[in-house]
N, C-alpha and C positions, 0 to 999 in steps of 0.2 A: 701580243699580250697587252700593249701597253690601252691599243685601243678596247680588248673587254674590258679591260679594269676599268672605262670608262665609260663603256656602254651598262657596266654592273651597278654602278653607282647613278648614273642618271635614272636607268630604273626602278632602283631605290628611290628615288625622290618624286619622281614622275608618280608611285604609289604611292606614295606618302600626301605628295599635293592632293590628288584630287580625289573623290570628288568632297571628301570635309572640310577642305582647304583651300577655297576656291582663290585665295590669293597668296597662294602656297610658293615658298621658294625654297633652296637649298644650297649646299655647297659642297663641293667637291675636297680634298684637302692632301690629294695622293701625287702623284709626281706628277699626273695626266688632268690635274685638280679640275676646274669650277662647272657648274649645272646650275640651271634655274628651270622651273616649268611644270607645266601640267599635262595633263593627256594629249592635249591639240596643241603642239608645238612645231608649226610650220619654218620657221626660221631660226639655222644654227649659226652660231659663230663660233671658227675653227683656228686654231693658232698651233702652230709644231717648230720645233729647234731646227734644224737642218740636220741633225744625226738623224730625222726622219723624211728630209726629203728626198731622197729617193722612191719612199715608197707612198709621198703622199696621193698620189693619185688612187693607189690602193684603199690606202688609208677610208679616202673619203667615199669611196664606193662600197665601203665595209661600212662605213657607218650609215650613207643613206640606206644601204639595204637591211638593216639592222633596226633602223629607223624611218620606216616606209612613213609617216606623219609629219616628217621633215622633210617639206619638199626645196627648199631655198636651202641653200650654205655662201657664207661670205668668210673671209678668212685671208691669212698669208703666213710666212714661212722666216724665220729672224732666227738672228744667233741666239738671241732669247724673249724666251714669255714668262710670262705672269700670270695668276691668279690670286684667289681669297689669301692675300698674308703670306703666299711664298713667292717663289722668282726660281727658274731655270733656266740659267747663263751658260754657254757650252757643254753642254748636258744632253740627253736625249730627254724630254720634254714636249705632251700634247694635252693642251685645253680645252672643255667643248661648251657655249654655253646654249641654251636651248629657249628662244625668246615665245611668249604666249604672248603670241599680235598675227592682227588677221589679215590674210594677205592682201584685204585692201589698205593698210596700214601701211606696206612699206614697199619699195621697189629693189631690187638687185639691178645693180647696173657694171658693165664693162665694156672693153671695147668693141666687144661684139654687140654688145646691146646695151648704146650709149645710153646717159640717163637725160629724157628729153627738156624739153623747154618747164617754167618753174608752172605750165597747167597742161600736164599730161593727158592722155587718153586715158579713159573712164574715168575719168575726172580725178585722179590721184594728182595732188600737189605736193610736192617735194618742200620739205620744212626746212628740213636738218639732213645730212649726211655722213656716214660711216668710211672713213677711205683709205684705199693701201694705195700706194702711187709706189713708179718704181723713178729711182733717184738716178739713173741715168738716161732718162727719158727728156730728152730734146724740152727747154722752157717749161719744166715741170712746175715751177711758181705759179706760172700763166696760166697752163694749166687745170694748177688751185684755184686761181681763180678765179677763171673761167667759168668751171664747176660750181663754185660758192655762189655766182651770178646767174645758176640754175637753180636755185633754192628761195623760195619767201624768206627766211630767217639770211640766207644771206652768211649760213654759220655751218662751216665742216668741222672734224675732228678726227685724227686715225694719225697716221704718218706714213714715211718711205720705210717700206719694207725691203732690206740688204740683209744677204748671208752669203754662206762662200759656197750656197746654191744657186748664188744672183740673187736677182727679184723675182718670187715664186709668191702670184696671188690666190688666190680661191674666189670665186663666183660662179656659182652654179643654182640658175633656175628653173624654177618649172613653167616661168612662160619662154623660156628658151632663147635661145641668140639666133649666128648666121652660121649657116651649116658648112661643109666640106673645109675645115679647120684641122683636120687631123684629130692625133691620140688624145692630145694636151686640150684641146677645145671640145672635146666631145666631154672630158673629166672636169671641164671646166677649173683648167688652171693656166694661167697669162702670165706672160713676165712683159714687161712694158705697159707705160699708159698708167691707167688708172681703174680703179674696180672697188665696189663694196656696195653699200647698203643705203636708198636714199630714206626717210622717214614721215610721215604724213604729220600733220600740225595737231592733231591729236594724240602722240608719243610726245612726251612730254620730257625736256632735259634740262637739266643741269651741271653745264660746264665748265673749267675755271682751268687755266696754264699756272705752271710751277714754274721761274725761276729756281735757276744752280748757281747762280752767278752773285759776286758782290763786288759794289763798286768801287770803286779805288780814286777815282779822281772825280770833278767835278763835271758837273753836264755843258758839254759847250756847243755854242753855233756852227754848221759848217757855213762858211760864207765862201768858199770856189773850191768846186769838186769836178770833176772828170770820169767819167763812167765809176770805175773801181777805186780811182785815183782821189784821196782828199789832200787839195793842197793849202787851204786854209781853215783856221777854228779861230773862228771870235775875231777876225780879221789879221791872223796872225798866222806864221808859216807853221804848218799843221805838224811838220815832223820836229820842229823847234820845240813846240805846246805837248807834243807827246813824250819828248825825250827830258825835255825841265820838270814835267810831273812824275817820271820816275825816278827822275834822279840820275840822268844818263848821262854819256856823254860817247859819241862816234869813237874817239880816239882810243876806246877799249872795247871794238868790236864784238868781241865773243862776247863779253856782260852783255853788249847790248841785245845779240840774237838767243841767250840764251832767258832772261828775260823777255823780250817779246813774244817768245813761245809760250810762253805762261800766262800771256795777257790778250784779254776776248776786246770784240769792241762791241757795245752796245746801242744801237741806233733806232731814234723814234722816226716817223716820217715828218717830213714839213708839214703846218697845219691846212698849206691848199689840197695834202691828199689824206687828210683823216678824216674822221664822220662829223657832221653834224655834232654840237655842241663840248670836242675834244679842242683841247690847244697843249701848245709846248711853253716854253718860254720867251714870254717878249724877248725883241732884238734887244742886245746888248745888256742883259738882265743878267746879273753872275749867279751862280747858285752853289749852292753846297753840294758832298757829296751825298745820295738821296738814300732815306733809310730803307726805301722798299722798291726793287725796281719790278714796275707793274706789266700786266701783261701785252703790253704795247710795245716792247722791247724785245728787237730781235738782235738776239746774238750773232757775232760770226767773227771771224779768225783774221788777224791782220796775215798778210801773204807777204810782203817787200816793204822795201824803207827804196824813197828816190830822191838820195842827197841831194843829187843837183837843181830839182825843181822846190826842196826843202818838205818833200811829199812823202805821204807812206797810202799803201794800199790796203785795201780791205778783201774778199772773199765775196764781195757784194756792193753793189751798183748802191753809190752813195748820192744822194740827190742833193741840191744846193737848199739849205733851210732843215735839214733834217736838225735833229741832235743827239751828239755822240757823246756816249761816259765810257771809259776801262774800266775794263772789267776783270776778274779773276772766280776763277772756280772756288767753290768755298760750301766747304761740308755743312756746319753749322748755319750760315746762309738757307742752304739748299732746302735742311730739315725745317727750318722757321718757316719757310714760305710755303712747304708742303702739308703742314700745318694748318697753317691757315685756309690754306685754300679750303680743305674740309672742313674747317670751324663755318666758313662760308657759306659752301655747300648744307651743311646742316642748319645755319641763320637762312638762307632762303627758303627749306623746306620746313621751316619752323610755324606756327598756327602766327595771327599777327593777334598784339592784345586785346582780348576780349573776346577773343574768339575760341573756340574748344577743337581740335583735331586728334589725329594720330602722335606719336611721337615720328619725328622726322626720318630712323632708320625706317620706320614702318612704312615709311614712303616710299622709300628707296626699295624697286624692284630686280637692280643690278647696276653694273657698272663697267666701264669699261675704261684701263689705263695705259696708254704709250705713252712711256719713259726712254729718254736718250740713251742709245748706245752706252754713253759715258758715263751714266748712271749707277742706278742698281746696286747691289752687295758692293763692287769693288768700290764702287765710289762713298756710299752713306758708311764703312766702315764693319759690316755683317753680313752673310747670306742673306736675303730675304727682308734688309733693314728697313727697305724704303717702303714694302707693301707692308710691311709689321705696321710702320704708321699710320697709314691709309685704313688697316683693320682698327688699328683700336681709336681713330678719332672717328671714322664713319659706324664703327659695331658691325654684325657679321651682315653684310652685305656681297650677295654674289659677284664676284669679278673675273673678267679674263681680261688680256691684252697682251702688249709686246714691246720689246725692244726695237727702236727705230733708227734710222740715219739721220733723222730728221724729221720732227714732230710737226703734224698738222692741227692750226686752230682760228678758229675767223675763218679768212680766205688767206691765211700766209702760211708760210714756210716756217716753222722756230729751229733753235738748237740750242740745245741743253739744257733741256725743261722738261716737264710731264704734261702730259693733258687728261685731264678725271673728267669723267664724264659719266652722270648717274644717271638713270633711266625713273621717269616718277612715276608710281605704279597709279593714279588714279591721273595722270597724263596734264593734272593742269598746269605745271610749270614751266614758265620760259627759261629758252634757251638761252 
């Protein structure tokens, strides 16, 4: 049922676009919500709850045969997805969206049919990419980056797709993968690795990460770190500088671990591994606590405190030079920065002065949003809070996406963030 209710409505829209509408879109708004497209829509993007993965393999074989003109599908399978302004969190929940790009436009890639070097055969070159990665896969960072270091842009966006299906991807195309794979590879669904959608330098994107997070202390230097292990800030013993900033003290145990459960650590890289024309903070430069942390900032979980070496640990390989702030979760935070980011997105697609355009939804062809696990209704304080924002600061632009373990953007790993990503329908816009 839930898949006619969405093959119902896409062909509603499918009629509707073409052919008076040649840049025709639409939207979905049902439990099974988002669609975009026209007559020739070769490329679907496919997202279901886990109350439907058992039959996704069905699922998707009922819709390519439903929709013989879709010959590509990319996809995966999360506790929840998204669409246009709603969210379905442990729910039974399926989004379909339907892209108008021509299959020399874009590649499908998985492990069966890796995505090649950044100048492929028939001369397709890989821009940008769409990815679902499965989060218990051996160096999944690497990975990412790896992949990001097969692209000209140099710039992924998707996340780790987890349910209590596992990691359940979708990639299925019409130039085909490596044969005798079994049931799951013939339906084109993978668990492990990495899989989705690479994009040619004429799809045009604009992307931008959310911060959830607010900072609580100052940005300081690590000056000696040990893989996981930081045991100095600012030249000083790292678990001293983290226990004085909250106001701790060892000799009241519980306070202390029940407080550090509640507190993120937030880490820039040293400036010998960021891009060209980025820096941190000169050595021994104090700073205040910062009003916006940008999207250079990966979050992650302190794991131990190591009195003895006056160390605490992190969740993540801490390099010497980097720089770390605390952090804490924080709703209002979370909403400002999500905000913005779309204030952004529409300042980029905006005409520059003097010049005459569209207005900038009008630009906007669709979109696509992975928000953290932690996210979503429970966190922004409503069902549906977080994409309610995203509709009424972007306007009705088609959207799907999902709830992640871990949100991909650049070539890193985030957590606890979103990643928007708009698609520009006349393609000029950088990524």
């Amino acid at each position: 049922m839930a898949a006619a209710l969405v093959l119902a409505q896409l062909r509603g829209q499918l009629a509707a676009a073409a052919p008076a509408d040649p840049a025709g879109h639409g939207r979905l708004s049902s439990r099974q919500s988002a669609g975009q497209g026209q007559a020739v829509t070769p490329l679907g993007l496919l997202y279901l709850t886990d109350h439907y993965a058992g039959a996704a393999a069905d699922i998707l074989d009922h819709l390519s045969a439903e929709l013989p003109q879709v010959t590509d599908w990319v996809g995966a399978v999360g506790v929840g997805i998204c669409a246009s302004g709603v969210e379905y969190i442990d729910e039974p929940g399926l989004a379909v969206m339907l892209c108008d790009l021509a299959p020399t436009r874009y590649r499908v890639f998985s492990g069966l049919a890796p995505l090649g070097a950044t100048r492929g055969p028939e001369g397709f070159v890989p821009q940008t990419a769409l990815v679902h990665a499965d989060p218990a896969a051996p160096d999944v960072a690497e990975l990412v980056q790896e992949l990001a270091e097969r692209t000209l842009g140099h710039y992924l966006f998707g996340g780790l797709a987890a349910s209590r299906a596992g990691s359940l991807q979708i990639a299925r195309s019409s130039r085909g993968g490596l044969a005798g794979h079994g049931r799951e590879a013939a339906a084109r669904l993978f668990r492990g690795g990495l899989s989705g959608v690479a994009f040619g330098p004429d799809v045009g994107i604009v992307s931008r990460v959310t911060q959830g997070v607010r900072a609580v202390s100052p940005t300081y230097r690590v000056t000696a770190a040990q893989d996981h292990r930081v045991d100095q800030l600012d030249g000083q013993p790292a678990l001293d500088v983290l226990l004085r900033t909250l106001g701790l003290s060892l000799e009241d145990l519980p306070a202390v671990i029940a407080r550090l459960r509640q507190t993120l650590v937030g880490l820039q890289a040293p400036v010998s591994r960021l891009p060209a024309g980025v820096s941190t903070l000169p050595m021994g430069q104090a700073a205040r606590v910062p009003l916006r942390l940008g999207d250079d900032l990966l979050v992650r979980h302190l794991v131990g405190l190591d009195p003895a070496r006056r160390a605490f640990v992190v969740a993540d390989e801490v390099p010497v030079g980097a720089t770390l702030t605390l952090c804490v979760r924080d709703v209002q935070a979370a909403r400002a920065d999500l905000v913005r980011i779309c204030a952004e997105i529409r300042d980029e697609l905006s005409p520059e002065e003097g010049q005459t355009a569209d207005d900038p939804v009008q630009r906007m062809a669709g979109a696509v949003y992975v928000s953290c696990n932690g996210r979503g209704g429970p966190h922004f304080g409503a069902p549906g809070a977080e994409l309610q924002i995203v509709r009424h600061a972007l306007g009705e632009v088609p959207l799907v996406g999902f709830f992640a373990a871990g949100e991909i953007a650049h070539h890193r790993l985030y957590g606890y963030t979103g990643v928007l990503t708009v698609f520009v329908a006349d393609g000029s816009a950088p990524a």
